[in-house]
Each structure stands twice: as structure tokens, then as C-alpha cells.
C-alpha positions in Angstrom: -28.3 -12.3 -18.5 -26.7 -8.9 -16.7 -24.5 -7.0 -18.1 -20.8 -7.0 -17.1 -21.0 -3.7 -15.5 -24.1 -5.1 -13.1 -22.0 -7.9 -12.9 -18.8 -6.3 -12.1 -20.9 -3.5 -9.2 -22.9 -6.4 -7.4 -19.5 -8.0 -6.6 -18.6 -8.7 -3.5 -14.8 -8.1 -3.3 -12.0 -9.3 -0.7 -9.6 -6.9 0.4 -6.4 -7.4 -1.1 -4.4 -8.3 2.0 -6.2 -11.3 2.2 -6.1 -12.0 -1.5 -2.0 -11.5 -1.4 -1.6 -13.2 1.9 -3.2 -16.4 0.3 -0.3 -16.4 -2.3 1.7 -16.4 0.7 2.5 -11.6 0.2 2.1 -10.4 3.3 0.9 -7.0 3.7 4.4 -5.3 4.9 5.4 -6.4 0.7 2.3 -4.2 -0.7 2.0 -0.8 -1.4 -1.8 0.0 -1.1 -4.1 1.7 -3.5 -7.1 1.6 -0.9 -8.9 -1.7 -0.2 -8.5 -3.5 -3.3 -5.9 -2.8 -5.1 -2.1 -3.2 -4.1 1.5 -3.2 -6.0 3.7 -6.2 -4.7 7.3 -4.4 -3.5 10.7 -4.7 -4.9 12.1 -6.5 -2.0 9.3 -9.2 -2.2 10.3 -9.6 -6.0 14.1 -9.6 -4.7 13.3 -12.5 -2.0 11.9 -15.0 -3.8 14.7 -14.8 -7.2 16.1 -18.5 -5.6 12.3 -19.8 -5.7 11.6 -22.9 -8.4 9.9 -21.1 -11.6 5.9 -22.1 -11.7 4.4 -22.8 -15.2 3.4 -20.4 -17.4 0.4 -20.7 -19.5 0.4 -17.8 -22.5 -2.7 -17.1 -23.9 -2.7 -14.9 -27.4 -5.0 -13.8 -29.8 -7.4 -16.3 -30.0 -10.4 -15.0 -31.0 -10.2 -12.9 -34.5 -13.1 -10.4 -34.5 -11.8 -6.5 -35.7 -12.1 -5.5 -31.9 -10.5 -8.7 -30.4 -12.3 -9.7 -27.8 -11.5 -12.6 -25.7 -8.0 -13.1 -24.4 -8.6 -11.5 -20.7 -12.3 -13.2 -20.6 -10.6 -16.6 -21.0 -7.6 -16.0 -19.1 -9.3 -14.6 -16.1 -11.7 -17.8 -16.6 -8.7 -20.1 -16.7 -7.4 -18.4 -13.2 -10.6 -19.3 -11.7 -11.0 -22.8 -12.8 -7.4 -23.8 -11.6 -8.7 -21.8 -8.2 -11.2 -24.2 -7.8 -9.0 -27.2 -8.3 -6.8 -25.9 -5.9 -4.2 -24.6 -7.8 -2.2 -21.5 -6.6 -2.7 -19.7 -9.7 -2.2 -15.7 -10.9 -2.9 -14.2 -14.2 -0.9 -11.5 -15.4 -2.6 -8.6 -17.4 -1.6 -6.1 -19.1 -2.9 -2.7 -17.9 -5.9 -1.2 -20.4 -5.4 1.9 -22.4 -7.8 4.8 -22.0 -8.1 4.5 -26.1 -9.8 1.2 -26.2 -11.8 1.9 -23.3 -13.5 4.6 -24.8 -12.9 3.7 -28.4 -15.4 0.8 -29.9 -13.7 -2.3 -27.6 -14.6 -1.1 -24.7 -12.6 -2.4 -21.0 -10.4 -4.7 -20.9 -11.1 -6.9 -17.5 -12.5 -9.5 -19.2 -16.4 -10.4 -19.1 -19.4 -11.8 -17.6 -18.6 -13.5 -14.4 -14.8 -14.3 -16.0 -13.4 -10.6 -15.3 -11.6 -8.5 -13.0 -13.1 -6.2 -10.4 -13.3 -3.4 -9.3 -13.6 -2.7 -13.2 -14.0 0.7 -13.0 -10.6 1.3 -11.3 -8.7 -1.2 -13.7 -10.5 0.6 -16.7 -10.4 4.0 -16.1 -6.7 5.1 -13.7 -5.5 2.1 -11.6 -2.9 2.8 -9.7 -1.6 5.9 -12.1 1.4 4.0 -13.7 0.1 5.1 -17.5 -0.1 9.4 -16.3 2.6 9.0 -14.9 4.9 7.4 -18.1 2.6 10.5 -19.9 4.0 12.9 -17.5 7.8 11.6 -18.1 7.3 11.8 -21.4 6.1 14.7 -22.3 8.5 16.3 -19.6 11.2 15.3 -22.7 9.3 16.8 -25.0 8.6 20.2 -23.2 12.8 20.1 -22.0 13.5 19.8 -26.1 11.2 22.4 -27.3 12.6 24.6 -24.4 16.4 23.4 -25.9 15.5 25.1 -29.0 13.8 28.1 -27.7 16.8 29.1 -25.8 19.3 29.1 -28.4 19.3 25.5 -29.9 23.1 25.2 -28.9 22.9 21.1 -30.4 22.0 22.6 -33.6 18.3 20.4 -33.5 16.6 20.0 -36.6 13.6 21.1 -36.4 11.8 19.4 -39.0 13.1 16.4 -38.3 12.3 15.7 -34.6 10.5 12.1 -34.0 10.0 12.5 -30.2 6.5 12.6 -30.2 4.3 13.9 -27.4 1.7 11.3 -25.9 -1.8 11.0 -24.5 -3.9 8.1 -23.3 -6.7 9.2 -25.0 -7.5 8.0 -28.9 -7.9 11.4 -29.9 -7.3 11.6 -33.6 -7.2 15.2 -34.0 -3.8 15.6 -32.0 -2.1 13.1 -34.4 -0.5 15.5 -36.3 -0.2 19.2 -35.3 1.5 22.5 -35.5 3.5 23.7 -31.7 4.6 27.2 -31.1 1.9 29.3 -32.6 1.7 32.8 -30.7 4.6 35.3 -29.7 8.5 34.9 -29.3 8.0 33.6 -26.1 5.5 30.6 -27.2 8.3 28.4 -28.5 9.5 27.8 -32.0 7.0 26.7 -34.7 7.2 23.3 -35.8 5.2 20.1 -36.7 4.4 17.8 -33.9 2.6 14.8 -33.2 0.9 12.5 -30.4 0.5 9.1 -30.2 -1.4 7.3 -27.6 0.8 6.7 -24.3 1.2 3.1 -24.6 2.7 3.6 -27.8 5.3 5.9 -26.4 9.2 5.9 -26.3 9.0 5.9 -22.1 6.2 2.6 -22.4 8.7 1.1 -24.5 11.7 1.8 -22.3 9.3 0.5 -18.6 8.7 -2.8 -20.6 12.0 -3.4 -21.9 14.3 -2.6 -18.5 14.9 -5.5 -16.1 15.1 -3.3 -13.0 14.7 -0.1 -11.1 18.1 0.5 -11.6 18.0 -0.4 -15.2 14.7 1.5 -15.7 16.9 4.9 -14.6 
């Protein structure tokens, strides 16, 4: 049996124009990330609001072992089966954390001949939608710091801010750190922390809006 990886580089992919215009996208609604990768546009989402909802098939944590493998593996099999009975079909995924990926679970675009390609790309950056909530995030986090450093005029206590910094990257040694070390010009000292970004206040905020205009 190869391994998902051989699996994964041997296959042959479609560009995504043709994948999209088969669920009836055409290409003017797609904001390219080279050949194979695309984002579906606002105003396609907008068009088709008055459309009759499709049915929705959820599937959860259904296999139990510590790393939880499984869920994408038989989701992404389920999309092809229904593919080959004819069925317009689409699975939804969640995008994978660089934590997991490098931690002991390893990708998250399923497995075998039941996973997503190009793997790499899904795995490792995408289309940049996790560095940039990182960036926004820790954007707040420098813009606080800097609040205090110049004067602290909202009176911010210091030892009790829970803003935390983020990182997709399941480094341990950044969970719990001290900021501001150095000269007066390196910032105030204080205890900070990181968490991975997915578990950040801007991930939360990106799943929980209904809207661009909500989002701002």
C-alpha cells in the first residue's frame, strides 16, 4: 500500500475552474490561488441566498483514538461516493492548524485515496487566511502594549491583561512568558502568553460574524 504522501504527489489534479464550473461557479466568482486552489466570491455567495437549501450531512467525532483520526478520511470518502452516483456533492472542511500538522496527528486532508489534494498546500499555508487572523491579532496585542508604553492614559492593568498573543505553531515554550525585558524603550514588563492561532480571540470573532460587514 503507498503512503498518503505518494498517494497525494502521483495525483493527477483538475484545475479548479473546471472543478467550480461543474458546480455550476464560473471562473469570473473565484479568486485564484494558482491552478488549484480558488476562494468562491462574495457576490456568488450573495446570488444564490433565494436558492432551495441542499442537505446537509454532519459528520463528528467518530472515531475515538487520542489523535482522532478519521472524520476528513470519511467525509472526503462520502464526497466521492455520492460523486460517483451522480450527486452534486461538496464537503466542507475546516482549514488544518500548523500544530497538528507538525504535532503527533499529522495533516488533516484525510487519507489514502479518500483525501484532499494538493496536500501540501492545504497542510502547510493555503490560501493565507490563518497568518493573516495571526497578523490582526497580534497587531492588537502590539497597539496595547504600545497603549501602556506611552502613558497608559486607560489606566490598563497590567497584570491582569488576557489578550493573548498567538502563533500557529504548537510551541509550548511561548505559552507563558515574560514581554518587555531590555531598556525604557522595550516596553513595559509584564507576563504574557500565546496560544495557538485557531484558538485566538480574532478566529473566534471570523467564525462567529455573518458577513464582511459584520466581520468589521
Amino acid at each position: 500500500m503507498k503512503t498518503d504522501i505518494q498517494i497525494a504527489q502521483e495525483a493527477v489534479m483538475e484545475p479548479i475552474v473546471n472543478v467550480a464550473s461543474k458546480l455550476g461557479i464560473s471562473e469570473e466568482m473565484l479568486e485564484q490561488y494558482g491552478r488549484y486552489k480558488a476562494k468562491i466570491s462574495d457576490e456568488f455567495i450573495n446570488s444564490i441566498q433565494d436558492n432551495p437549501d441542499g442537505k446537509l450531512i454532519l459528520v463528528t467525532a467518530i472515531n475515538p483514538t487520542p489523535a482522532g483520526e478519521g472524520k476528513t478520511t470519511t467525509s472526503v470518502g462520502l464526497g466521492e461516493a455520492f460523486g460517483q452516483l451522480g450527486k452534486k456533492a461538496v464537503i466542507a472542511l475546516r482549514e488544518p492548524s500548523l500544530g497538528p500538522c507538525f504535532g503527533i496527528k499529522g495533516g488533516a486532508a484525510g487519507g489514502g485515496y479518500a483525501q484532499v489534494v494538493p496536500m501540501e498546500d492545504l497542510n502547510l499555508h493555503f490560501t493565507g487566511d490563518f497568518h493573516a487572523i495571526t497578523s490582526a491579532n497580534n497587531l492588537l496585542a502590539a497597539l496595547l502594549d504600545n497603549h501602556i508604553q506611552q502613558g497608559n492614559e486607560l489606566q490598563i492593568d497590567t497584570r491582569q491583561v488576557v489578550w493573548k498573543r498567538c502563533l500557529d505553531m504548537n510551541d509550548r515554550v511561548l505559552r507563558n512568558i515574560v514581554v518587555g525585558l531590555g531598556n525604557k524603550m522595550d516596553g513595559t514588563v509584564r507576563e504574557d502568553h500565546f496560544v495557538i492561532t485557531v484558538a485566538s480571540e480574532i478566529m473566534a470573532v471570523l467564525c462567529l460574524d455573518a458577513d464582511m460587514k459584520d466581520l468589521k
